[in-house]
N, C-alpha and C positions, 0 to 999 in steps of 0.2 A: 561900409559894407551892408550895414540893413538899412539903408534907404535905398541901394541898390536892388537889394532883395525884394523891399516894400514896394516898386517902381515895376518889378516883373511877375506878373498874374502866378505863371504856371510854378516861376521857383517860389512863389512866398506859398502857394497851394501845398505843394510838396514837403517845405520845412513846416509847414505848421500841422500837417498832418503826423509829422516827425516829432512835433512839440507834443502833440496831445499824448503820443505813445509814449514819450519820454518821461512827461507829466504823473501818465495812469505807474509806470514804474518807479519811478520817483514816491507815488504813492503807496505803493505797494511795499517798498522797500525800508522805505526810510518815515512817512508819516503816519502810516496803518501801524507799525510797531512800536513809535513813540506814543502812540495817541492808545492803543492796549496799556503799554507799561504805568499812565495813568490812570486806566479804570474809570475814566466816566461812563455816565451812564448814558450820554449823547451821542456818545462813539461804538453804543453796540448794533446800532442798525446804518447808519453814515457816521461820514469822517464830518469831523471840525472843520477843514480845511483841506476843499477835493481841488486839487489845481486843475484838471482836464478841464473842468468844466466854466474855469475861467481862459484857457488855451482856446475851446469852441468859441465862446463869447466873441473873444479876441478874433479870430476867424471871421466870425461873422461882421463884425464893426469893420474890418479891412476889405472883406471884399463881399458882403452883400450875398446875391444869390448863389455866388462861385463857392460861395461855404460848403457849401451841401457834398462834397467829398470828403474835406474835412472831418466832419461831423458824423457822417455817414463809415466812412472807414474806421473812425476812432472809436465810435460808440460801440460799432458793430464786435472789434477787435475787443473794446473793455467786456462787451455782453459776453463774449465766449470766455473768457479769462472769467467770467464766473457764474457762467452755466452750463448747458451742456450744448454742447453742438448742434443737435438736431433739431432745436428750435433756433435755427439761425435765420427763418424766415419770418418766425413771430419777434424775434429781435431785430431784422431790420425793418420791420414794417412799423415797430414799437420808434424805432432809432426816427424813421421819414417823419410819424407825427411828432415827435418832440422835433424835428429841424423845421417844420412851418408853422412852429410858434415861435421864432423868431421872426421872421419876416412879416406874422398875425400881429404881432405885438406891437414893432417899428408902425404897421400901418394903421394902427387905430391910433399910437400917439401922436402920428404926424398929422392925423383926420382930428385928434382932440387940438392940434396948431401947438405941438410942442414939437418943435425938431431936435427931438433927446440927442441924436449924432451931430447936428451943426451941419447938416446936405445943403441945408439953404442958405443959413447963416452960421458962418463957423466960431461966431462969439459965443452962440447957443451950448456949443459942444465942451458941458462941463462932466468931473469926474460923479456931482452928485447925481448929474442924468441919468449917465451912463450905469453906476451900482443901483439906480432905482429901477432901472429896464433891467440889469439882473436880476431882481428882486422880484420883481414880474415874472419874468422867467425862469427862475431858481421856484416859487410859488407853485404854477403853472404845470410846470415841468414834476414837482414833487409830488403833485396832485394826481396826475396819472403814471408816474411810479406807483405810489402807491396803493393807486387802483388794480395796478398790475401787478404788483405784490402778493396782494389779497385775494386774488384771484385764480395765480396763481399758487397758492397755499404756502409763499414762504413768510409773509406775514399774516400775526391773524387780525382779524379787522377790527377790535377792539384796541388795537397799537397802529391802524392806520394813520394815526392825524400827529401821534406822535413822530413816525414814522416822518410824514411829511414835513414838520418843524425841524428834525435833523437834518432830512436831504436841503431844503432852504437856509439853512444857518453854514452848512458845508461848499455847498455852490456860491452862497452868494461870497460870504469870504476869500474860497478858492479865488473866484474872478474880481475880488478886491486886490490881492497879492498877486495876481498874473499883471493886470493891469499897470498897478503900482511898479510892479517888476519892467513892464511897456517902455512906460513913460522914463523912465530910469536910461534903459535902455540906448532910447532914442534922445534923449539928455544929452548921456555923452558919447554920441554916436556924430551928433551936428556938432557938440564940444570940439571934439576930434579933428573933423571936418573942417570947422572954423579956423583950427591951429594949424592944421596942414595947407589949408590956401591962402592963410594968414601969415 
């Protein structure tokens, strides 16, 4: 069933934008409340481990420019679940630039002749590629959070860079466990597959 899914543009668009919703309540629910009950001090401005943002990743690795609903729906849907509404235009305008630092990122490292994904050669397409382009973009991405944090006065600037060392240690994680979670996934998804035309 998910190689079937993987194989149709518009149904893997629709589930994975169902993933990232599912992921930010999963978060919400179950790891923002374990990750309080511990009391770190890395967990009062981001989580340890934000799955959404390994679900976008994910998104974007599968289908490329088609992300951008994905992403754009999800982020937009997380932004209001914790601000306020009426900046939903400075939040999806926030959401578009962090979605063309994915596709910024893939095309400098393909211009540097590293094909992180494996487009050209799919021996290239390993998992330490893949979590160092999160790390780019977990980096990236926390850098202008937390310019926008500080800007707008919910952090103050003196805990900006801290700031951004938690959302990069949360994301990139997050999109290690989604990933891991992928590969798993699709494991015994062709396992299956194999047994039943086997």
């Amino acid at each position: 069933m998910l190689l079937r899914i993987l194989d149709n543009r518009p149904k893997l668009i629709v589930m994975l934008i169902i993933s990232v919703l599912a992921a930010f309540e999963i978060q919400r629910y179950v790891i923002y409340p374990i990750e309080s009950l511990l009391n770190f001090e890395i967990t009062q401005y981001a989580s340890m481990v934000y799955l959404p943002a390994g679900v976008i990743f994910l998104s974007f690795y599968l289908l490329r420019w088609w992300f951008l609903p994905v992403i754009l729906i999800g982020r937009t849907y997380i932004s209001l679940q914790l601000g306020p509404a009426e900046l939903i235009l400075d939040m999806m305008i926030f959401n578009l630039a962090v979605a063309l630092l994915y596709p910024l990122w893939l095309y400098l490292l393909n211009n540097a002749n590293w094909d992180v994904f494996g487009d050209v050669d799919k021996n290239q397409l390993t998992i330490t590629g893949a979590m160092i382009f999160a790390l780019l973009l977990s980096f990236s991405t926390g850098i202008l959070s937390a310019i926008n944090q500080t800007v707008s006065g919910v952090v103050p600037l003196d805990q900006a860079l801290q700031y951004t060392l938690h959302f990069i240690i949360g994301d990139t994680i997050g999109t290690g466990v989604i990933l891991f979670l992928f590969y798993q996934l699709l494991k015994l998804n062709l396992k299956w597959r194999k047994q039943k035309n086997g």
